[in-house]
C-alpha positions in Angstrom: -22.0 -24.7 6.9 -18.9 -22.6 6.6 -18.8 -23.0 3.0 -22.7 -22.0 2.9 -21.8 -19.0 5.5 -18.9 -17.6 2.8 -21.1 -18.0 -0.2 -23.8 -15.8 1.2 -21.2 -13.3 2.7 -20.0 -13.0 -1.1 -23.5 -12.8 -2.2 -24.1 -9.9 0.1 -21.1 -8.2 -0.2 -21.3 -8.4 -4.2 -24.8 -6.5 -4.1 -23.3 -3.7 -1.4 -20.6 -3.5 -3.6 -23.1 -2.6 -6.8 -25.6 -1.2 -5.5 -24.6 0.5 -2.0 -20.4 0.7 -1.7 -20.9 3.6 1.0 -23.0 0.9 3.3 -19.3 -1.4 3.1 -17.5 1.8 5.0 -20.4 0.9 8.0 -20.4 -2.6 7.6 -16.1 -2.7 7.4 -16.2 -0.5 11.3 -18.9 -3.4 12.0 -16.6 -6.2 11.6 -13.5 -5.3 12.9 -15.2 -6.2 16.2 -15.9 -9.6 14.7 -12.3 -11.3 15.5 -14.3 -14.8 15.8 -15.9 -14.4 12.5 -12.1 -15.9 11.7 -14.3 -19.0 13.1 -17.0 -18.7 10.9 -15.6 -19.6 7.3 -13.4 -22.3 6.2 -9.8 -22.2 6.5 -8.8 -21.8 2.5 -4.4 -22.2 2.8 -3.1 -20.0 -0.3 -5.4 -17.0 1.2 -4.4 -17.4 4.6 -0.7 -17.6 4.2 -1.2 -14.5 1.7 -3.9 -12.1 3.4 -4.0 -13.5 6.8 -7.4 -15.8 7.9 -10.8 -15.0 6.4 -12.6 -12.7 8.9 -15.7 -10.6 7.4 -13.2 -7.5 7.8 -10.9 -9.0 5.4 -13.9 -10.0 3.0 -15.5 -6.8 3.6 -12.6 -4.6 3.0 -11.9 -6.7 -0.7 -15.5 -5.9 -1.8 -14.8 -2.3 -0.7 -11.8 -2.2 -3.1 -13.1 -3.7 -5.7 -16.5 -1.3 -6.0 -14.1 1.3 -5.7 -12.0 -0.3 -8.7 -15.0 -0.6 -10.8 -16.6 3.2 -9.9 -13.5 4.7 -10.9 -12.8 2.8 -14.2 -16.5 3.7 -15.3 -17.3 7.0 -14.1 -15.4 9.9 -15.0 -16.3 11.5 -11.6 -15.1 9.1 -9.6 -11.4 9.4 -11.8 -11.4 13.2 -11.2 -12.1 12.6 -7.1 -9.2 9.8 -7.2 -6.9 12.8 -8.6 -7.6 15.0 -6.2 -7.2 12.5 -3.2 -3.3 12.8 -4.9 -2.8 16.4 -3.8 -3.1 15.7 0.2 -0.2 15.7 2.3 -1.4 12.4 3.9 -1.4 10.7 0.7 1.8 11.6 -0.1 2.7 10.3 3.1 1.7 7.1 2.8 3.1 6.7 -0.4 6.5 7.7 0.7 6.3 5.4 3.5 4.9 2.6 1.1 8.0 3.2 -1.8 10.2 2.4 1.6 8.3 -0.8 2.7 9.2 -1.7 -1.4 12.8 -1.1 -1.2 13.1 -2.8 2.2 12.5 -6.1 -0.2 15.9 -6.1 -1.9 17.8 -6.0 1.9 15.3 -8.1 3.5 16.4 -11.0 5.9 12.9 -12.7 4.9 11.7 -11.6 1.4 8.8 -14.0 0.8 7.3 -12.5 4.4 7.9 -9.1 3.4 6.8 -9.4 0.1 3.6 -10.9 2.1 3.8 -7.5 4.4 4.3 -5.4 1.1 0.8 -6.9 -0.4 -0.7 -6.3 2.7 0.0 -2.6 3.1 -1.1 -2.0 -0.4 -4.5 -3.5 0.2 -4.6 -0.8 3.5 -3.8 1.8 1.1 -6.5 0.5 -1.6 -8.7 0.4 1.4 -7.8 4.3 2.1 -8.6 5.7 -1.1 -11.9 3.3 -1.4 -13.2 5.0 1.7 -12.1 8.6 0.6 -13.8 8.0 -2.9 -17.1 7.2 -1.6 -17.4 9.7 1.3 -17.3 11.9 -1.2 -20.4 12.0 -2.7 -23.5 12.5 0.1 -22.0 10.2 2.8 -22.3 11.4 6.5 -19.4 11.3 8.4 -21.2 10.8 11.8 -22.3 7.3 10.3 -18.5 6.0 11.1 -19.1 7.2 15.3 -22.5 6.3 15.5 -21.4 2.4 13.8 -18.6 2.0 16.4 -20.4 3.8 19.2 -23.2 1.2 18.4 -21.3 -1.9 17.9 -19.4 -1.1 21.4 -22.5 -1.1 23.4 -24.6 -4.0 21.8 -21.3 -6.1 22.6 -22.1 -4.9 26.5 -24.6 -7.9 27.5 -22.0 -10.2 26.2 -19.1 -8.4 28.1 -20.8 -8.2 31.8 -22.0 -11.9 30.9 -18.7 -13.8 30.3 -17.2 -11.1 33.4 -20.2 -12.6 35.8 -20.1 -16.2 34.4 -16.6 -16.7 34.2 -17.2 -18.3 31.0 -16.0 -16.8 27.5 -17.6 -17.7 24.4 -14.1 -17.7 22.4 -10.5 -17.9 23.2 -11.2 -19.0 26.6 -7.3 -18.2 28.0 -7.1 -14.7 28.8 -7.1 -14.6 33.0 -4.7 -13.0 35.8 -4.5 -15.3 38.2 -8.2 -16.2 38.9 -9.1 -13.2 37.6 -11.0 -13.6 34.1 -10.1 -10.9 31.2 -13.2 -10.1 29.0 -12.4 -10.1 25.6 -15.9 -10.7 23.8 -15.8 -11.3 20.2 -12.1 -10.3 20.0 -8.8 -12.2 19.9 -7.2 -10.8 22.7 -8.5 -8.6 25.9 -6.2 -5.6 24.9 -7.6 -5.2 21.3 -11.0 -5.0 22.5 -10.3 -2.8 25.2 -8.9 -0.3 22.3 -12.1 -0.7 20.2 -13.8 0.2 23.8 -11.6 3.1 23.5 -12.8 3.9 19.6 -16.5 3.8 20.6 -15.8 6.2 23.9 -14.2 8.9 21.8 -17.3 8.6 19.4 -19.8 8.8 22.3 -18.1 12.3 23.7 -18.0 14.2 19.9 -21.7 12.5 19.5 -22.1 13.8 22.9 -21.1 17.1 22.0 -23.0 17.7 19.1 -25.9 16.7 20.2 -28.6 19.1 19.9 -31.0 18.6 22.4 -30.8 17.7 26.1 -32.4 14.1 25.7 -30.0 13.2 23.2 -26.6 14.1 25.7 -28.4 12.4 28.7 -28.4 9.3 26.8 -24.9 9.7 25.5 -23.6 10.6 29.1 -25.6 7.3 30.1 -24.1 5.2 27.5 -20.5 6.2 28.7 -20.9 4.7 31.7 -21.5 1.3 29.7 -18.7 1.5 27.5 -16.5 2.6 30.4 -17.2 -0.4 33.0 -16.5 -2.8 29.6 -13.7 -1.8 29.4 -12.4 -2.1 33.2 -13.4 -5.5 32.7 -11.0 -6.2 30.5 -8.2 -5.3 33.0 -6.3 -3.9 30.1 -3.3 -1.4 31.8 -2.8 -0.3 27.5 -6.4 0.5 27.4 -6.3 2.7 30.4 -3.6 4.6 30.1 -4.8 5.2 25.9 -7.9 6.5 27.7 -6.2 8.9 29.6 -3.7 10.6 26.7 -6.7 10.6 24.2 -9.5 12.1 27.0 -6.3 15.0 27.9 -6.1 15.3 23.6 -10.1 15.7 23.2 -10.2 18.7 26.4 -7.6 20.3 25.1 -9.1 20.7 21.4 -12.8 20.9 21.8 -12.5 23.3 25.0 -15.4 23.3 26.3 -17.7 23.2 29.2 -20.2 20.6 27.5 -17.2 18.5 27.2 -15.9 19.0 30.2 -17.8 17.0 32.4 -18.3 13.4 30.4 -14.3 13.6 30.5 -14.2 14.4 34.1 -15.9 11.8 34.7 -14.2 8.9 32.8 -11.3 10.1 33.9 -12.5 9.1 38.0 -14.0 5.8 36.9 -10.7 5.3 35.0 -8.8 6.3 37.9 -11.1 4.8 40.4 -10.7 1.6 38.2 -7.3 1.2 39.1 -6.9 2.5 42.4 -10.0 0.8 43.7 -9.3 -3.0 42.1 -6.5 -4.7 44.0 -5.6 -6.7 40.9 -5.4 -3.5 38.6 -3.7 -1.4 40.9 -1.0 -4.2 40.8 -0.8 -4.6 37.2 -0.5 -1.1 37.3 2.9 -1.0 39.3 4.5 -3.8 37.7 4.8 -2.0 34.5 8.1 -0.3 35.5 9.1 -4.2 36.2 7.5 -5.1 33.2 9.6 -2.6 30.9 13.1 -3.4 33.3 13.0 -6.2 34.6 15.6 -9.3 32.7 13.2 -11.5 32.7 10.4 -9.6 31.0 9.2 -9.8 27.1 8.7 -6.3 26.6 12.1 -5.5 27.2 14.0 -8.2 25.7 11.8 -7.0 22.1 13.0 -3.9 22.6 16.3 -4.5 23.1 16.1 -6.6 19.9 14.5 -4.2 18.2 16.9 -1.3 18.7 19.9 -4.1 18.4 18.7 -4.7 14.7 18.4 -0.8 14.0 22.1 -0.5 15.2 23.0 -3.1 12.8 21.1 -2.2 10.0 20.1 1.7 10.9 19.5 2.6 6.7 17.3 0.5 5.4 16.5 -1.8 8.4 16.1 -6.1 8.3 13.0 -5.5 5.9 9.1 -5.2 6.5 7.9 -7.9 8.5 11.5 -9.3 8.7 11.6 -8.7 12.9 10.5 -11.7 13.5 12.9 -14.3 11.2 15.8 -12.2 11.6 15.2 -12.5 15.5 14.9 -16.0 16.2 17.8 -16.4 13.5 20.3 -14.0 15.1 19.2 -12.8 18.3 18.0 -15.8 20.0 20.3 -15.2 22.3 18.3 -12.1 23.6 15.2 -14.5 24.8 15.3 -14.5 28.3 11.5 -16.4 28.7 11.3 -19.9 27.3 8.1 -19.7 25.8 7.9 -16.3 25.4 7.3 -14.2 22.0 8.9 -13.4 19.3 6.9 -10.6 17.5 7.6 -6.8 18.3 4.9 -5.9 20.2 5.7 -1.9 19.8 5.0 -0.3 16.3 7.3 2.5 16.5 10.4 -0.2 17.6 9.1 -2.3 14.8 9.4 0.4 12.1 12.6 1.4 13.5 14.3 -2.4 13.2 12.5 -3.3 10.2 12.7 0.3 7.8 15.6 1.7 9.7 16.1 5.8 9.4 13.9 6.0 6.4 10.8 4.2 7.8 10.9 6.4 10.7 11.6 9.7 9.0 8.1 8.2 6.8 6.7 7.2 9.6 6.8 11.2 11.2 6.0 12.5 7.9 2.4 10.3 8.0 2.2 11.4 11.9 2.7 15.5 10.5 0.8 15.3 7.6 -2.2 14.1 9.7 -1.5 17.1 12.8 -1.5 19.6 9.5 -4.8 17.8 7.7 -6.4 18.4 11.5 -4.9 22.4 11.7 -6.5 22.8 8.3 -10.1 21.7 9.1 -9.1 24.3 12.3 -9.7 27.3 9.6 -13.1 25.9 8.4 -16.5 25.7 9.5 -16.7 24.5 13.0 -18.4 21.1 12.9 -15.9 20.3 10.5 -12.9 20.7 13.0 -15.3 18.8 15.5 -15.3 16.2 13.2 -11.8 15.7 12.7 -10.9 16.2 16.0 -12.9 13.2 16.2 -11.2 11.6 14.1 -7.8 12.3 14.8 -8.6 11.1 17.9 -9.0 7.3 16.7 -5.6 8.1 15.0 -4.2 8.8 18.6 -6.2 6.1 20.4 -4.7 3.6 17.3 -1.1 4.8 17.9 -0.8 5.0 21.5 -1.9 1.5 22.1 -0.2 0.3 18.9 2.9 0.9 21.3 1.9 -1.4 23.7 0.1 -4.0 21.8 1.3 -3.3 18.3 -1.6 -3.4 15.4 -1.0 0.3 13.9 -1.0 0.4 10.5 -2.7 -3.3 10.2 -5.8 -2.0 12.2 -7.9 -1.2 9.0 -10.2 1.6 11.3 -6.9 3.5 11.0 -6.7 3.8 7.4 -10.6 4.4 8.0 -9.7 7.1 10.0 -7.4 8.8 8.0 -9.6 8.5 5.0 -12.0 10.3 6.7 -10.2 13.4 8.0 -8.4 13.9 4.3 -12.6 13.0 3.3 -13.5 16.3 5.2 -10.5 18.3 4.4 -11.5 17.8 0.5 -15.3 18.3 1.3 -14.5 21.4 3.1 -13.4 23.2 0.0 -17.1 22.9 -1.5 -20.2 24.8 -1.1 -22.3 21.7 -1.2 -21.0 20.0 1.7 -21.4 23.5 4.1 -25.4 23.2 2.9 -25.6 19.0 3.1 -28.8 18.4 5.3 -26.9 16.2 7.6 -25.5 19.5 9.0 -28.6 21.5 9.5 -29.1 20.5 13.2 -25.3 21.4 13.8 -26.1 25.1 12.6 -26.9 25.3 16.8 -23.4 24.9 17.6 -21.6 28.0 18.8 
């Protein structure tokens, strides 16, 4: 049946990939929810140790590439949009921080895993100019909120199920005590309570540009759905994500229609914690968690900036943390069954690329603040929508630094796409008059 499963996936994602490329951008922000979908196919070896499992993500995001590969080497339109993706800042970026992940190979500690890592990020960035190259040409870029605002609330019956039955339909170990933490059709609790996060930043700018009272009631009632999922999953990362993001989304869109749907997810975040025993103390062990000698978090850390000390150029080499850790910084273990990946993106880059990953690194993180400042100077739904946007950048990043997954969380190359996809639309006529916009002509 796994066999059958994969051959029809293929079959599928062949014809979308023909016929209707734009539907694999909706269908990719699908199935990153779909972590069990790794359950679904069979387990083929020379893919996995190369790519990672097969998930439908993975397969989807290959089809993407490849319809992208095929558009641009037989139409001449599609070779003149690639060009111009060249002349963005964020591209540039990436590219920088991509020639560094290259060089990293010939000091590497481990050079088959970061010759693994290296194939990896170029499949990301293949993935980035895919999307970029088919939202230009009459794609909507509400579809990517409405998808993920979608997918997070038809995963609700599922969530308050496995929370009330104490039963989970897939990696049944994620508890506190005898307290059960919902992770739904995600690997791990945290993960899924950042895609919560995703889909709550997609309900407030749908909120907001709603244009008729109906429309926001139902948003506003839809928050509260999203929000009590994501208390469930008694994730202290997704919280506190929640509460930078909701301050970043105020601040920007300043306004009274906003005002109140953050208000109030603020209190039930707040009341969350303060109201739930259990939460509260999760919530006060994280000074422990970050200090104390016998915690993970802070022997990776040390780790993490040990390596950059010894290696602060070029760093141990993408992916490398890991191998070069057990190998020559055992010693810094202090739990016997603890872990041994980096579990914060920014320490990661820092031991792995040294100086020059994170000088590329803050070059990516400007080039997308100065993408955002330029949709500023446009028309105004524009700016709406990449505030939107930039948001997921922010919810990706924040949490990456507690659960790591930043640049291998393919939403965020979606993301990115998407805000240098509006900067380029913004510079023609066509997009100002596209009739997904007309009702948006209400917005003041």
């Amino acid at each position: 049946m796994d066999w059958l499963l994969l051959a029809l996936t293929i079959v599928v994602l062949i014809y979308l990939a023909g016929f209707r490329p734009q539907w694999l951008i909706i269908l990719l922000l699908g199935a990153v929810a779909l972590d069990i979908s790794k359950t679904w196919y069979p387990d083929i070896p020379f893919i996995g140790s190369a790519l990672g499992m097969i998930t439908l993500a993975r397969l989807t995001t290959y089809a993407l590439i490849f319809s992208a590969f095929m558009h641009v080497l037989l139409n001449g339109d599609y070779r003149k949009r690639l060009g111009e993706i060249f002349t963005q800042p964020v591209t540039w970026a990436i590219l920088l921080y991509f020639i560094v992940a290259v060089v990293s190979y010939k000091h590497s500690f481990d050079q088959s895993r970061t010759l693994v890592e290296g194939l990896r990020l170029l499949v990301y960035i293949a993935l980035y100019f895919s999307v970029i190259l088919f939202t230009r040409f009459r794609f909507n870029p509400l579809f990517p909120f409405h998808i993920v605002h979608l997918v997070g609330l038809g995963l609700a019956p599922l969530t308050f199920y496995e929370r009330l039955s104490g039963h989970l339909i897939w990696q049944d170990v994620n508890a506190l005590g005898d307290y059960l933490r919902v992770n739904a059709t995600f690997v791990d609790p945290n993960i899924f309570a950042r895609f919560l996060v995703l889909a709550i930043v997609a309900n407030l700018i749908l909120q907001y540009l709603a244009n008729s009272a109906w429309q926001r009631r139902i948003y506003f009632a839809s928050l509260f759905v999203l929000l009590g999922q994501l208390v469930v999953t008694m994730s202290r990362g997704g919280l506190l994500t929640l509460a930078v993001v909701m301050v970043f989304i105020l601040i920007m869109l300043r306004s009274k229609r906003i005002a109140l749907p953050v208000g109030i997810t603020g209190a039930i975040g707040l009341g969350a914690v303060l109201l739930n025993p259990t939460m509260l103390e999760r919530f006060l062990k994280i000074q422990q968690d970050l200090t104390s000698i016998g915690s993970e978090r802070l022997y990776l850390i040390k780790v993490g900036v040990r390596m950059f000390q010894d290696n602060p150029l070029w760093g141990v080499g993408l992916g490398a943390f890991q191998t070069r850790f057990l190998t020559n910084y055992i010693d810094y273990k202090t739990v016997g069954d603890g872990v041994s990946l980096s579990h914060t993106s920014v320490i990661t880059v820092m031991a792995e690329l040294g100086w020059l990953g994170l000088i590329s690194l803050s070059l990516l993180l400007l080039s997308l603040i100065y993408a955002l400042h330029s949709l500023s100077q446009k028309v105004r739904h524009t700016f709406i929508l990449g505030i939107g946007y930039f948001g997921w950048i922010l919810t990706i990043f924040i949490s990456a630094q507690m659960e790591a997954r930043f640049f291998e969380d393919p939403v965020l190359w979606v993301s990115m796409a998407m805000l240098v996809s509006l900067v380029l639309n913004s510079k023609e006529e066509h997009f100002i008059s596209n009739r997904s916009f007309r009702y948006l002509d209400t917005i003041r």
